[in-house]
BALOBA-1460 file (C-alpha; in Angstrom, 3 decimals):
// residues 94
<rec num="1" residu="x" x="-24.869" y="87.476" z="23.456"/>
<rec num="2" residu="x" x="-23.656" y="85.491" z="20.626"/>
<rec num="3" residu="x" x="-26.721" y="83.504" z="20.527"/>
<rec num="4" residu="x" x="-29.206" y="85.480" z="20.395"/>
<rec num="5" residu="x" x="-27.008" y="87.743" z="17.573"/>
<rec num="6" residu="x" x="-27.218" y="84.252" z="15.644"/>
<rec num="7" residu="x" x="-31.124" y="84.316" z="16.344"/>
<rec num="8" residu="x" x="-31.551" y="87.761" z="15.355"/>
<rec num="9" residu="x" x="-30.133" y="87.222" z="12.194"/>
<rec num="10" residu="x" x="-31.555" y="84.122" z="11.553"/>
<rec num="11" residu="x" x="-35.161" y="85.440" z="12.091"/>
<rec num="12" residu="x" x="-34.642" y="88.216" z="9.617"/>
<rec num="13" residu="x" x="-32.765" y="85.743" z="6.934"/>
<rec num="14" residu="x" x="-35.799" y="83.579" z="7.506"/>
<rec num="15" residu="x" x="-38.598" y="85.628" z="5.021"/>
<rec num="16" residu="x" x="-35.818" y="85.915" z="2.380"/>
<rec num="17" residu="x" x="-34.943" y="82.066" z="2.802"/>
<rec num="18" residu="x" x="-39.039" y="81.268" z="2.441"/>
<rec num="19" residu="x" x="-39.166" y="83.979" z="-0.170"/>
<rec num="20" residu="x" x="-36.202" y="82.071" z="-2.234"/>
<rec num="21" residu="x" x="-37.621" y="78.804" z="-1.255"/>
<rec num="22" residu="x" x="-40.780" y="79.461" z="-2.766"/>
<rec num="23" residu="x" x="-39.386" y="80.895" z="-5.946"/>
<rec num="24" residu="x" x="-37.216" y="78.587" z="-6.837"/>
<rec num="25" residu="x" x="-40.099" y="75.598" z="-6.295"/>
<rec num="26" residu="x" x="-42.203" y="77.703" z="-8.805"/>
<rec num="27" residu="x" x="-38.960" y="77.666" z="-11.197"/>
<rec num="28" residu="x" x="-38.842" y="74.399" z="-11.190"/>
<rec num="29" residu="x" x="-42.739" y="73.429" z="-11.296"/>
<rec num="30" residu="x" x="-42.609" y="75.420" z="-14.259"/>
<rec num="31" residu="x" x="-39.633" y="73.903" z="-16.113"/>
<rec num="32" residu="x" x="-41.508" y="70.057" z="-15.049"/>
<rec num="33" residu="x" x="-44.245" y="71.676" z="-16.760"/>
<rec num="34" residu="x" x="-42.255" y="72.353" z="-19.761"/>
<rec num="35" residu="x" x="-40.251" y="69.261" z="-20.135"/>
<rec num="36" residu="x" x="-43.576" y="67.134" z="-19.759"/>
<rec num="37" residu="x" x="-45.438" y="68.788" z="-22.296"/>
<rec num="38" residu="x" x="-44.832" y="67.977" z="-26.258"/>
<rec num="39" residu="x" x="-45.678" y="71.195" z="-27.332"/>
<rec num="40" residu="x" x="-42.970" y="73.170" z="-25.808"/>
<rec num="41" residu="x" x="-40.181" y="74.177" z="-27.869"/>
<rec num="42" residu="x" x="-36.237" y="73.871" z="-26.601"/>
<rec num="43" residu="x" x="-35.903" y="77.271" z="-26.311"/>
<rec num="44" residu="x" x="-38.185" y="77.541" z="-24.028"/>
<rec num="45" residu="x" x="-37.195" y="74.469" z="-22.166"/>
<rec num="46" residu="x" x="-34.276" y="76.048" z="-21.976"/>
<rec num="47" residu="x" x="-35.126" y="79.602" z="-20.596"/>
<rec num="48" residu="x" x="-36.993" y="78.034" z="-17.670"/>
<rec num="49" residu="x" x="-33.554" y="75.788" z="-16.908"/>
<rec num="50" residu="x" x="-31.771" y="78.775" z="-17.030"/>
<rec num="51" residu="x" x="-34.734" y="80.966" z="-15.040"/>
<rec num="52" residu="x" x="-34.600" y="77.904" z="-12.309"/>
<rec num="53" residu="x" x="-30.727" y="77.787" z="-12.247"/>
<rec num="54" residu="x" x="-31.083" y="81.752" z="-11.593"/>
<rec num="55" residu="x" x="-32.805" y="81.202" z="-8.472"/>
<rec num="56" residu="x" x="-30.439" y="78.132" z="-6.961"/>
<rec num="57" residu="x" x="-27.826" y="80.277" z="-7.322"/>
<rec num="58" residu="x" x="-30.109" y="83.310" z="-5.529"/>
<rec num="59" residu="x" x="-30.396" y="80.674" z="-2.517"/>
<rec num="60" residu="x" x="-26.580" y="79.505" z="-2.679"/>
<rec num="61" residu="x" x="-26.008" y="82.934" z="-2.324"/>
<rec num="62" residu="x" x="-28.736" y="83.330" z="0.459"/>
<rec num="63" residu="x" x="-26.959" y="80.546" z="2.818"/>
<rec num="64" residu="x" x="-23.279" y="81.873" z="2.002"/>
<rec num="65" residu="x" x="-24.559" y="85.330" z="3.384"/>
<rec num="66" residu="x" x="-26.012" y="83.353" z="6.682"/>
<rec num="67" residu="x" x="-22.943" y="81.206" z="7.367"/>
<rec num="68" residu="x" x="-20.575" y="84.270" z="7.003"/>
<rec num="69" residu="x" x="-22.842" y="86.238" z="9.446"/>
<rec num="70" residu="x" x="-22.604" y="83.299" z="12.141"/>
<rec num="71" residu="x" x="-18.823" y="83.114" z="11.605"/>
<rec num="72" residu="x" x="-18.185" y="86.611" z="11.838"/>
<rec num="73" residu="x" x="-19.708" y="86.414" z="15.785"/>
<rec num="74" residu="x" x="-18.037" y="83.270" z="16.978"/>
<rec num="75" residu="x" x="-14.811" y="82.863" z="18.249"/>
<rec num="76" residu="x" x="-11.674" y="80.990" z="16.480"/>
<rec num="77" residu="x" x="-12.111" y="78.146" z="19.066"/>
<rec num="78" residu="x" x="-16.045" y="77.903" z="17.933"/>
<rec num="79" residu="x" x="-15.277" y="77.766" z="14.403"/>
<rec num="80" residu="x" x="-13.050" y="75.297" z="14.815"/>
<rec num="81" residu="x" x="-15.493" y="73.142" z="16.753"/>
<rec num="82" residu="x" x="-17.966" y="73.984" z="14.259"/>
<rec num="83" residu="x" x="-16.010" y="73.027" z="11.863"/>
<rec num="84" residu="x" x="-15.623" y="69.462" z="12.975"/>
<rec num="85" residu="x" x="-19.380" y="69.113" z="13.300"/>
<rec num="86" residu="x" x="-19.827" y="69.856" z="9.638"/>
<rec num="87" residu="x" x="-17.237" y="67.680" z="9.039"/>
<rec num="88" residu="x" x="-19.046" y="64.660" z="10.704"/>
<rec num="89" residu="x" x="-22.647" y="65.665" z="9.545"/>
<rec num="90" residu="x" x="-21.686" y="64.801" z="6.048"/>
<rec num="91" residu="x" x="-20.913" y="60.971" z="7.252"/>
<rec num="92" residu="x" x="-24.717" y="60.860" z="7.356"/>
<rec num="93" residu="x" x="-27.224" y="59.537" z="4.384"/>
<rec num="94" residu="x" x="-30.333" y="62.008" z="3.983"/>
């Protein structure tokens, strides 16, 4: 049961995660753009930062919502062994 509540939400977090996804590489195309060409001003520069700083937060935001919804369904005992494999997965280079 508590799997398939995980998968449930996870399938209908997935279109807003490509939707954010998406919109934040656009953001940040667009402010590469900017930087790269000579004729753009520092206001703008700055708009697009700020536009593509908008949308990292949108997906922070995004993947707060998704880990409270997992922990909210599993048990103390769970969290706490979840916890210890979040712990270890930061040991790792990617």
């Amino acid at each position: 049961e508590q799997l398939g509540k995980i998968a449930r939400q996870h399938m209908r977090d997935d279109k807003e995660h490509k939707r954010l996804k998406e919109s934040m590489k656009q953001s940040m195309k667009a402010l590469r753009k900017a930087i790269m060409d000579p004729g753009s001003d520092e206001e703008t520069i700055h708009e697009l930062g700020k536009a593509h700083v908008k949308e990292f937060s949108a997906m922070v935001r995004h993947h707060v919502r998704e880990r409270k919804a997992v922990h909210e369904v599993l048990t103390p005992e769970q969290l706490e062994q979840l916890q210890s494999m979040e712990m270890g997965h930061d040991d790792h280079d990617h």
